[in-house]
Every structure is written in structure tokens, then in C-alpha cells.
Phi, psi and omega in degrees: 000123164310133178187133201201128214231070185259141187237141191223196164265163173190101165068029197063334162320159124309085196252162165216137226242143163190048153226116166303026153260349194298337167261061179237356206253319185239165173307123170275033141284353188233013173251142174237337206205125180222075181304099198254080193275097180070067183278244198180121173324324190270348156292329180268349195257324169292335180287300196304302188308333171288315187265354168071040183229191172209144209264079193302139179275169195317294193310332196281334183275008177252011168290149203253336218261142197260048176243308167285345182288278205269136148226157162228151159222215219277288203247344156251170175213164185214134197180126195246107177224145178300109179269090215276151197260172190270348168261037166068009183257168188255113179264108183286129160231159192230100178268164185206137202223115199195101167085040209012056147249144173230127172262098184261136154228145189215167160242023186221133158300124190238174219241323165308307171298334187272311198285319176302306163355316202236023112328302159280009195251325231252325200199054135025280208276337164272039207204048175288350184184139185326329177280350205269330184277339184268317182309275165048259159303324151277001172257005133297297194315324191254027129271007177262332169314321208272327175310317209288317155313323182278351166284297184296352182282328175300330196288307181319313171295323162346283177300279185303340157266006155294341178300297174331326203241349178289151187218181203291337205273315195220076172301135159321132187260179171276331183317294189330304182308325210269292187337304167328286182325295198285354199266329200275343166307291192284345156305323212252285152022262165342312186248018146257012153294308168254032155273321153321305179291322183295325191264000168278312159305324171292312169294352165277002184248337179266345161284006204013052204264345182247170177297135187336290174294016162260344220288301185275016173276353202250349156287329184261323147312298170328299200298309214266330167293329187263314155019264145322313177273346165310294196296339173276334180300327182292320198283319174307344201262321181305336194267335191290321171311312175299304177312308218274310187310327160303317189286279210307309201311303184310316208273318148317295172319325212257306174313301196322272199300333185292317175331291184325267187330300189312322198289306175308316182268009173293311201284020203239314201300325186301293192288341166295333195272332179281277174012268196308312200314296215252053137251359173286164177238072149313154163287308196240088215218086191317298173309330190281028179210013156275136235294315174282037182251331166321297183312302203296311183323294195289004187256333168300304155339277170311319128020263147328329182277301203280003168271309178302300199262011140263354173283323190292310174324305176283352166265009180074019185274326190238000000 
């Protein structure tokens, strides 16, 4: 959804906007946040030309290279970061910072942005200038990273104690592997994301471009970030573990039954071998014309069997 979001001071109050013309109307010294979600080209070229800045298109903001993420100059600054969505795909936003106005563009609703929102509503006076909204806004982001690790670290317990409960009744499947898979994904995901944030922070702390009393909240996002990669790290060694338990589990399941095929056919092997003997068709065969040889044939045979499954017993094989 189009939508362009200017938040501004009034009388000490908080106000919002969503016409670019109002900033011809107020003191821009009293605009702090000017938010542009999926806006319209001719809305972003009127916006540059008033603030005299410039707005990068989707590709440039999607460059990997940290020459295009981070730019600083003299009196602005531009810094491009990744935003993770709830189906895990990664949405680039683009802050831009010029007279402590903060210009965000993004093309998705985002969960960060809403909640800094009702942030500035709840506490007004801590939102004296556009940097005060963008730390802000990654020290939400990176506590919704951190929600979101604490969901796959649940899934991940899930997941192994379903492994925990499987038998012979209820065997491991390929779903489990897959599961594994899409959870190591999702895992990966996570820690290039905030890793996209530790090196957007780390260059806002070596540029000394924000204001003093921001310099330790952007330490302290930084300390939560690494953090943050400490639990992901647990979680790729719990999924390699899960893994490795699955292959071994799988790799039982797969002995059992070959045992099973093996036990039958040793115990099998005795009565074929009597079988066959007294199915040849010899001339001169002691047995073949006795009256109990039928009886004797079929008694070796069982004979032979309850012996084989009882050697097997005392060895602990069945």
C-alpha cells in the first residue's frame, strides 16, 4: 500500500501528515521523520528537490557492497539495510539523513516501523531529531531479531522431541530431514541479516555523525547484535546435532530390519538344506521307502528351527 508519512513537532505535540506539501508550510527544523512506503517516482523527485538530497533506486539499494550500504558526507548520511519479513524473505530499506531529518524508503509494511511509531506517540520528547528515530528503529528490529531466534530455537525443541518419541510404531520419515533443512535456512537467513545490521552500525559509530547521547545506545545495539549471533551459532551446532541424530537413528532402523531379514533367513537355512537332501531323486536313497520318513524329514526341520532360535536367544541376537 502507497503511503507517505511525515511526523512532525507542533506545539510541543506530535503531528502526522501524509501530504509533501506541508513541507513548504512548516519549519523544517520541526520535521523529524519523513516515511516513504512504496510511494510514486514523482513523489520521490519532488521530495529530492525540496531537501536537496537523493533517493536511490531499488537496485542501488540492494547492493551488497558496503560502499553503496553506508555513505556519509559532511552534513548527510545514507545507509541501506535489510529487513526481515515474516516468511523470512529480506525487505531493503533505505535511511537517509540530511539536517536531522530521517527519510526512510521501503516498499513493504513493516512491524518495526509501526511499533517505533507508537513509540513516538507514547514519548514524544524522546524524538527531538530524525537520528534519535532511526536508532530507534534498529533497536526495535534487532528486538524483533531476537523474538524471531527465540521462535526457531522453540521449533528446533520441537523438532527434537519429536525425534525423542519415535519407535518402531512410528519411524522416522524424510519430512524430519527436510524439516532440519528448511529450519538451517531459516537459521542462515537470520544471521545474514544481522550481520547486514552489525556492519550498518558499526560504521555509524566510526563516523561519529550521530549525536553524543546516541554514541551508547548504538554500542548497545552493537553488544545485542553479537549477541544475537552467539544463539544462532547454538542453533546451527543444535541442527547439525539433530542431524547427525537423525542419519544415526535412520542408520538403526535400516540394522533392525536387515537383522530381521538375516535371523529368518539363518533360520530357514537348516530346513532347506534337509529339504533339498531328501528331494534328490537317487535310486538308492535309505530313507525313501520308509514307512516314518515323511514324519522324520518334517521333525528335523522344526528340530533344526527351535535350535536355531534358541542359540539366537542365549546370544542376545533376537
Amino acid at each position: 500500500m502507497s503511503e507517505l508519512r511525515i511526523f512532525y513537532h507542533e506545539d510541543g505535540r506530535l503531528r502526522i501528515s501524509r501530504s509533501i506539501g506541508l513541507l513548504k508550510k512548516v519549519d523544517l527544523k520541526d520535521v523529524i521523520w519523513i516515511d516513504l512506503n512504496d510511494v510514486s517516482e514523482e513523489v520521490e523527485n519532488e521530495l529530492e528537490q525540496f531537501l536537496k538530497i537523493y533517493i536511490q533506486e531499488d537496485e542501488e539499494i540492494e547492493e551488497i557492497e558496503m560502499s553503496s550500504r553506508y555513505i556519509q558526507t559532511d552534513d548527510s548520511l545514507v545507509a541501506n539495510s535489510n529487513f526481515l519479513l515474516d516468511n523470512y524473505t529480506l525487505e531493503p530499506v533505505s535511511f537517509i539523513l540530511k539536517n536531522d531529518i530521517l527519510v526512510s524508503v521501503r516498499d513493504e509494511e513493516l512491524k518495526s516501523f509501526n511499533e517505533t511509531i507508537k513509540k513516538l506517540y507514547a514519548n514524544t520528547k524522546n524524538f527531538p531529531t530524525g537520528q534519535h528515530v532511526l536508532v530507534s528503529l534498529l533497536e526495535t528490529r534487532v528486538e524483533y531479531d531476537a523474538d524471531i531466534i527465540e521462535d526457531i530455537t522453540d521449533q528446533i525443541t520441537l523438532l527434537s522431541k519429536s525425534m525423542s518419541t519415535t519407535s518402531e510404531d512410528k519411524p522416522l520419515g524424510e519430512d524430519i530431514l527436510i524439516e532440519i533443512k528448511d529450519l538451517q535456512e531459516k537459521v542462515m537467513i537470520i544471521r545474514q541479516n544481522i550481520m547486514d545490521k552489525q556492519r550498518v552500525v558499526s560504521n555509524m559509530l566510526k563516523g561519529n555523525f550521530f549525536h553524543k547521547d546516541l554514541q551508547p545506545r548504538l554500542s548497545m545495539i552493537i553488544k545485542d547484535i553479537n549477541s544475537l549471533f552467539e544463539y544462532t551459532r547454538f542453533g546451527f551446532d543444535r541442527l547439525d546435532y539433530l542431524q547427525d541424530t537423525f542419519l544415526g537413528l535412520v542408520n538403526l532402523q535400516q540394522s533392525k530390519i536387515i537383522k530381521i531379514f538375516t535371523v529368518v533367513s539363518v533360520i530357514f537355512m537348516p530346513p532347506t538344506l534337509i529339504a533339498s537332501i531328501y528331494g534328490m531323486n537317487f535310486k538308492v536313497m535309505p530313507e525313501l521307502n520308509w514307512q516314518w520318513g515323511y514324519a522324520f524329514s518334517i521333525g528335523a526341520m522344526l528340530l533344526s528351527v527351535a535350535f536355531v532360535l534358541v542359540y539366537f536367544k542365549r546370544k542376545k541376537w533376537l
